[in-house]
C-alpha positions in Angstrom: 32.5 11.7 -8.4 28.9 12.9 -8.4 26.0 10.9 -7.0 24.9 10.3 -11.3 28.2 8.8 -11.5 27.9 6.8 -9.0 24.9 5.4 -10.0 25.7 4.7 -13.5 28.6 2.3 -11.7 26.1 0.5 -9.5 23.5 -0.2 -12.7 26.6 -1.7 -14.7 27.5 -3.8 -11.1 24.2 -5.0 -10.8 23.9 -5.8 -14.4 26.9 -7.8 -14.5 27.3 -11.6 -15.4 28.5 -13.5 -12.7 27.0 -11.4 -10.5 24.6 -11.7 -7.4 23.5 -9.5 -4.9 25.5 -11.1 -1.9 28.7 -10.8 -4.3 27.9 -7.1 -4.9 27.8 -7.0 -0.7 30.6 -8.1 -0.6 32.5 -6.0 -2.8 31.5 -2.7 -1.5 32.5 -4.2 2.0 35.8 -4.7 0.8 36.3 -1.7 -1.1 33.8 0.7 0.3 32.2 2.4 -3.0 31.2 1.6 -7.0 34.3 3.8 -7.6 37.2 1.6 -5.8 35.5 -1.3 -7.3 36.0 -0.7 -10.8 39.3 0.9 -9.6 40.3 -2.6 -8.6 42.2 -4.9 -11.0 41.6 -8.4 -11.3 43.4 -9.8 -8.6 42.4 -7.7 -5.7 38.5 -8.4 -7.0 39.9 -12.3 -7.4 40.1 -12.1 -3.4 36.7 -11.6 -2.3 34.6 -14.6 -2.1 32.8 -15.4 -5.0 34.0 -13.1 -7.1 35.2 -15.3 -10.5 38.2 -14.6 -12.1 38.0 -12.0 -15.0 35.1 -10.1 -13.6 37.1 -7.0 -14.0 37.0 -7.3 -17.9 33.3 -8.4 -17.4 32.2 -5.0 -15.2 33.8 -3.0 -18.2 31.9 -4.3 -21.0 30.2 -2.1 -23.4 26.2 -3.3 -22.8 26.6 -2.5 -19.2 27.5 0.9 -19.7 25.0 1.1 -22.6 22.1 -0.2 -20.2 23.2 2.4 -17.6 22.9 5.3 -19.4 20.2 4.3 -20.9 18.5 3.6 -17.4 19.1 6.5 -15.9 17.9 8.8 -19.1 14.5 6.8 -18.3 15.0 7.5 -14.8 15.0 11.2 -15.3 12.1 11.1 -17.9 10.2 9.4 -15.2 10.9 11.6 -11.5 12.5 8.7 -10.4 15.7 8.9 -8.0 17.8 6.2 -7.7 20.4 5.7 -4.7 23.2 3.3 -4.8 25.2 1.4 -1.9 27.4 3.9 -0.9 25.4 6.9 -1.6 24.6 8.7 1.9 20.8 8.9 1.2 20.8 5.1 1.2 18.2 3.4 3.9 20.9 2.5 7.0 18.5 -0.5 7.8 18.9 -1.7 4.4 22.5 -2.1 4.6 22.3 -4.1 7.2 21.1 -7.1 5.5 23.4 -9.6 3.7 21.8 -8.5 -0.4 20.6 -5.1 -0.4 19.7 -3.8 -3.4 22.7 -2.5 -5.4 20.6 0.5 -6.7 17.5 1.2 -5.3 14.9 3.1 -7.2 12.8 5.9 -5.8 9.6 7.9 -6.2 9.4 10.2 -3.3 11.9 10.3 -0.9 13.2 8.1 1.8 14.1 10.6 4.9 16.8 10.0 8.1 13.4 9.1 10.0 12.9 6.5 7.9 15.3 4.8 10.3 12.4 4.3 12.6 10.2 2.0 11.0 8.1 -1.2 11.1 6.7 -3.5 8.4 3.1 -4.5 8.7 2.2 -6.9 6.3 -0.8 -9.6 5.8 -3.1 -11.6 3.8 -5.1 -10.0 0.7 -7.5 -11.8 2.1 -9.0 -11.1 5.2 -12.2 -10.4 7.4 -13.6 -7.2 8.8 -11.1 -8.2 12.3 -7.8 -7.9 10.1 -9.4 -4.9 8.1 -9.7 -2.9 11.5 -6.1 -4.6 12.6 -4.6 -3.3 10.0 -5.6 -0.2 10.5 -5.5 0.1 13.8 -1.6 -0.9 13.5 -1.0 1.4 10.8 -2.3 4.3 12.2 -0.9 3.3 15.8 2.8 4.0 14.8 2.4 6.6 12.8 1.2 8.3 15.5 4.3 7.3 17.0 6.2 8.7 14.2 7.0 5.4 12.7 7.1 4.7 9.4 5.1 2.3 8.0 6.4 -0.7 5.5 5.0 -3.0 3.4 4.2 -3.5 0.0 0.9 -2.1 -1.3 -1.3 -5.1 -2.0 -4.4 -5.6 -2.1 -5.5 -6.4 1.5 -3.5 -6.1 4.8 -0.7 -4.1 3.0 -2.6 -1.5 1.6 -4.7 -0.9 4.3 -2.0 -0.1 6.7 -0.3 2.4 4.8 -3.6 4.0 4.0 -4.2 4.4 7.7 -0.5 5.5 8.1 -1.4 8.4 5.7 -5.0 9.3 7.0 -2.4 9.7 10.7 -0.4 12.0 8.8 2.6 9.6 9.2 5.1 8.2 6.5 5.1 5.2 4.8 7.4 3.3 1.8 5.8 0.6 -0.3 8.1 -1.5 -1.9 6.8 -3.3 -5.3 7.3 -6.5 -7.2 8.0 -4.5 -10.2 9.4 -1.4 -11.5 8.5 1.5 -9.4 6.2 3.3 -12.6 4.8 0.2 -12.6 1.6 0.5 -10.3 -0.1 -3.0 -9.2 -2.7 -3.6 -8.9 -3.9 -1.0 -10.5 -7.0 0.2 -8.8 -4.0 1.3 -6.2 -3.0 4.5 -8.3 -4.6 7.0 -5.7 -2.8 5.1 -3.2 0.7 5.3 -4.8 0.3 8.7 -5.4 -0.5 9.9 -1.8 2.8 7.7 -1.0 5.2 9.5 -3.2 3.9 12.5 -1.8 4.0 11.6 1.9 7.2 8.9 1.8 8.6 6.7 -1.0 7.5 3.8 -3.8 10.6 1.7 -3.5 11.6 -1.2 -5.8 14.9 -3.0 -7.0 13.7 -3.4 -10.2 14.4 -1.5 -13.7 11.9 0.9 -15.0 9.4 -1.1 -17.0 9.8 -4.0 -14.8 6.1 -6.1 -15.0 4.5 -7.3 -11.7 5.9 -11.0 -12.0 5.3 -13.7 -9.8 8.9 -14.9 -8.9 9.6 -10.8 -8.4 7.7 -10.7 -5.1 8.9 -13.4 -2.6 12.6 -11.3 -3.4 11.0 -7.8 -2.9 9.9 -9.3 0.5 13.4 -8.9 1.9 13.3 -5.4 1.1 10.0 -4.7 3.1 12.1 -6.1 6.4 15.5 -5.1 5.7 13.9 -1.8 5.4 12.7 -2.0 8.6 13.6 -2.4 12.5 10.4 -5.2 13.0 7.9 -6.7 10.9 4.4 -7.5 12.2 1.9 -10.0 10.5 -1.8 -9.2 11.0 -3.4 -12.1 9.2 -2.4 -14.7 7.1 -4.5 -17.8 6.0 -2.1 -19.2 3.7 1.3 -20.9 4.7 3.1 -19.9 1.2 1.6 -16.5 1.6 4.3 -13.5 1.1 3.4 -12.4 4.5 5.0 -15.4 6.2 7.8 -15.3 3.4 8.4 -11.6 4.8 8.2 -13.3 8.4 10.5 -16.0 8.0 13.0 -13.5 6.1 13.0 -11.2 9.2 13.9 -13.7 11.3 16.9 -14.7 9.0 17.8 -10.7 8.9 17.4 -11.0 12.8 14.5 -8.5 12.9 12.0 -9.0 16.0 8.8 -10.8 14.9 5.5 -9.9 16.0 2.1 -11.0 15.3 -2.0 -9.9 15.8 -3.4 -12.9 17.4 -7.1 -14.0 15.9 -10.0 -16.1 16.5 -9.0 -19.7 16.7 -12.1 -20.7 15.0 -11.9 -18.9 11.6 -9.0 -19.6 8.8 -7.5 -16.3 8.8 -6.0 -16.6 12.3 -4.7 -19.8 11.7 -0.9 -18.9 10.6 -0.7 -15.8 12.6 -1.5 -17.8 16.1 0.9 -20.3 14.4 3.9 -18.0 14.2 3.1 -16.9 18.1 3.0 -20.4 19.0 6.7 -20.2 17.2 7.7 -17.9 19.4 6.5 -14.7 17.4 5.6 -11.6 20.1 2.0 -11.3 20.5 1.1 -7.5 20.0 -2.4 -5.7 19.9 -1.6 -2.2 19.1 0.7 0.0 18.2 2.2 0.2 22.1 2.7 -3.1 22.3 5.4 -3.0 19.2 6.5 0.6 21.0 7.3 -1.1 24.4 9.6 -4.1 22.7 11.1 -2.6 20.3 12.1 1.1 21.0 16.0 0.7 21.5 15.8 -0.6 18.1 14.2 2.4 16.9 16.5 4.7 18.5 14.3 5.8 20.9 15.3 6.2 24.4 13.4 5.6 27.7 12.9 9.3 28.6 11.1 9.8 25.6 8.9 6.9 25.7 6.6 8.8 28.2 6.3 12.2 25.8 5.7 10.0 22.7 2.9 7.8 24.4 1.5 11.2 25.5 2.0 12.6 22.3 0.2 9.5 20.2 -2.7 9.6 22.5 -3.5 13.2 21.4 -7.3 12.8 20.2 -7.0 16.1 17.9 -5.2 13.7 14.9 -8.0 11.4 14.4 -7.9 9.0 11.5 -10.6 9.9 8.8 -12.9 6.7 9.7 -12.5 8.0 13.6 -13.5 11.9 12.5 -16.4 10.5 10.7 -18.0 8.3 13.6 -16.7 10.5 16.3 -19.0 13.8 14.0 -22.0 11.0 14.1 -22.5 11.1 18.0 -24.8 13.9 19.6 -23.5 16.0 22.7 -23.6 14.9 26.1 -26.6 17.3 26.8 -28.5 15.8 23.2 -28.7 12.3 24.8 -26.8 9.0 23.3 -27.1 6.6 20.3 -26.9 2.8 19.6 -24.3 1.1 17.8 -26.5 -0.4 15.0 -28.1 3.3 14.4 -24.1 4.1 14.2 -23.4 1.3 12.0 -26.3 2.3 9.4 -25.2 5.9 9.4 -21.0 5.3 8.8 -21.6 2.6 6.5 -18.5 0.9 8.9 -18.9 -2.8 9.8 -20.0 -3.7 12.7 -16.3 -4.9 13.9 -15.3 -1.9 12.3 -17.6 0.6 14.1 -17.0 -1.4 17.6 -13.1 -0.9 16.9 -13.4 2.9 16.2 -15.4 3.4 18.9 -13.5 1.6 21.6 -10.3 4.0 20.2 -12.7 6.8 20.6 -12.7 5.9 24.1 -9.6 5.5 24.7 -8.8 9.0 23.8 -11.5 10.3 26.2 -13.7 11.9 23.7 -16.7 10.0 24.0 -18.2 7.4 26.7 -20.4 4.4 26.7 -23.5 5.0 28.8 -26.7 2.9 30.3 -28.5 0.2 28.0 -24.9 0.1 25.5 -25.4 3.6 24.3 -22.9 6.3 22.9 -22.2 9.4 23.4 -19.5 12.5 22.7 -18.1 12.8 26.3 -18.6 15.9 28.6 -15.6 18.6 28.1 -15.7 19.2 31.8 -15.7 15.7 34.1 
């Protein structure tokens, strides 16, 4: 049976009355593809928990075959791929979880080293601290080579894939709604530099609007996708960040959070989930360091890929641009605020991009707080 096939079986599974995405679990556990499922006559389905008698009749019905075909026709109109439970493209993380999607719809491609990834999620709302957090943290494991999660909101999200991509790393966004459904909106350019560098990912059918009740369920996807999930701010304790948090713990996926200033609302859940026992982490190394059996990486390799992140000739786009503003060593320094006026950064910005400027050696802090590109030779 081909992988269209396949699909067509997993649309009409996941369409089913009766139904649910634990149930489906359960039946490919048992029987190990779409195929020996349908295969299977009412009393062998009868036998896996929570399967109601008659389903067979149910699966066979003429709308969920209709529906299928019909999907998949719009599928192919669209671009979009479409990988089912026992296809072998299917995300290995995402099997772990108790209710993976059924059939998962693509634009782009999810890749084997998709396997190494972490979710980095937040607030929509946030200051110019989680704006150079995110980032910082989205840009830090790409560098890694670790994908980046989340799910391409305003805010946080978006922010850290778009670093991800200015790293040249991979990232998936998984939406609230179908995947040719872009939202918000003013994220087109966004989603269109991620089906070319990763994947749009989404469990919904084509046409699917951004609903509210879609994206606390989506949120499992952004952790079962990954090996960790890191929360940079959140001011909100109903937010979807701390949704994602709490369903990463449930999927037994490390937790790790940015602290913040104690004084200002958008620290105040994120301190809250370390206080909770959440790992505090303030770069990229930090999540490295904890989590890198998870990731499949082993401890001879941790020295060549901290070497090889450090590497100051695959600066960011915001770092190029500052790093281009400061004169020679020979042509004298600069302040920060002339800095400032000429990127058009933030000042928290600007003192973040500098300070990782540093760290890679290009440039050094001198006499009276000034800046300057540092000597070749030292």
């Amino acid at each position: 049976m081909d992988e269209n096939e396949r699909n067509l079986l997993w649309l009409r599974l996941s369409n089913a009355k009766g139904l649910g995405r634990i149930s489906i679990k359960r039946l490919f556990d048992q029987f190990g593809s779409a195929e020996k499922i349908f295969e299977a006559g009412d009393s062998e389905l009868g036998q896996v928990e929570g399967i109601k008698r008659g389903m067979g009749k149910e699966l066979r019905k003429k709308e969920h075959r209709e529906f299928a075909e019909a999907e998949l026709e719009r599928c192919e109109k669209l671009g979009v791929k479409m990988v089912g439970l026992d296809s072998p493209h299917y995300p290995k993380n995402l099997l772990q979880i108790p209710d993976p999607p059924p059939a998962l719809y693509l634009k782009g491609d999810i890749k084997p080293e998709d396997q190494r990834a972490v979710a980095v999620v937040g607030s929509r709302n946030h200051n110019d601290y989680g704006e150079v957090m995110a980032k910082r943290m989205g840009a830090g494991l790409a560098k890694f080579g670790i994908t980046v999660v989340s799910g391409m909101a305003r805010g946080i999200d978006s922010l850290s894939q778009g670093a991800a991509l200015d790293a040249r790393g991979r990232t998936i966004a998984v939406l609230g709604s179908g995947v040719d459904q872009i939202y918000p909106p003013e994220l087109k350019p966004l989603y269109d530099r991620i089906v070319e560098r990763g994947a749009v990912a989404s469990e919904f059918p084509i046409g699917t609007g951004p609903v509210a009740e879609n994206f606390p369920q989506r949120n499992r996807i952004i952790s079962g996708l990954s090996a960790g999930v890191v929360v940079v701010q959140a001011n909100n304790p109903r937010s979807g960040s701390l949704i994602t948090a709490r369903l990463a713990l449930d999927q037994g996926r490390p937790l790790y959070a940015v602290p913040g200033n104690a004084l200002t609302p958008w620290a105040r859940e994120t301190n809250g989930l370390i206080k909770q026992g959440a790992i505090l982490v303030e770069d990229a190394q930090d999540i490295v360091l904890d989590l890198f059996p998870s990731l499949g990486i082993k401890k001879d390799e941790l020295l060549p890929l901290f070497a090889a992140a450090g590497k100051p000739g695959d600066l960011t786009n915001e770092q190029d641009k500052l790093y281009s503003l400061l004169p020679e060593p020979e042509e004298g320094a600069v302040e920060l605020d002339i800095l400032i006026r000429k990127s058009g950064a933030s000042a928290g910005s600007a003192q973040a991009l500098l300070t990782e400027l540093e760290l890679f050696g290009l440039i050094e802090k001198i006499e009276g707080g000034k800046w300057r590109k540092k000597p070749i030779a030292q």
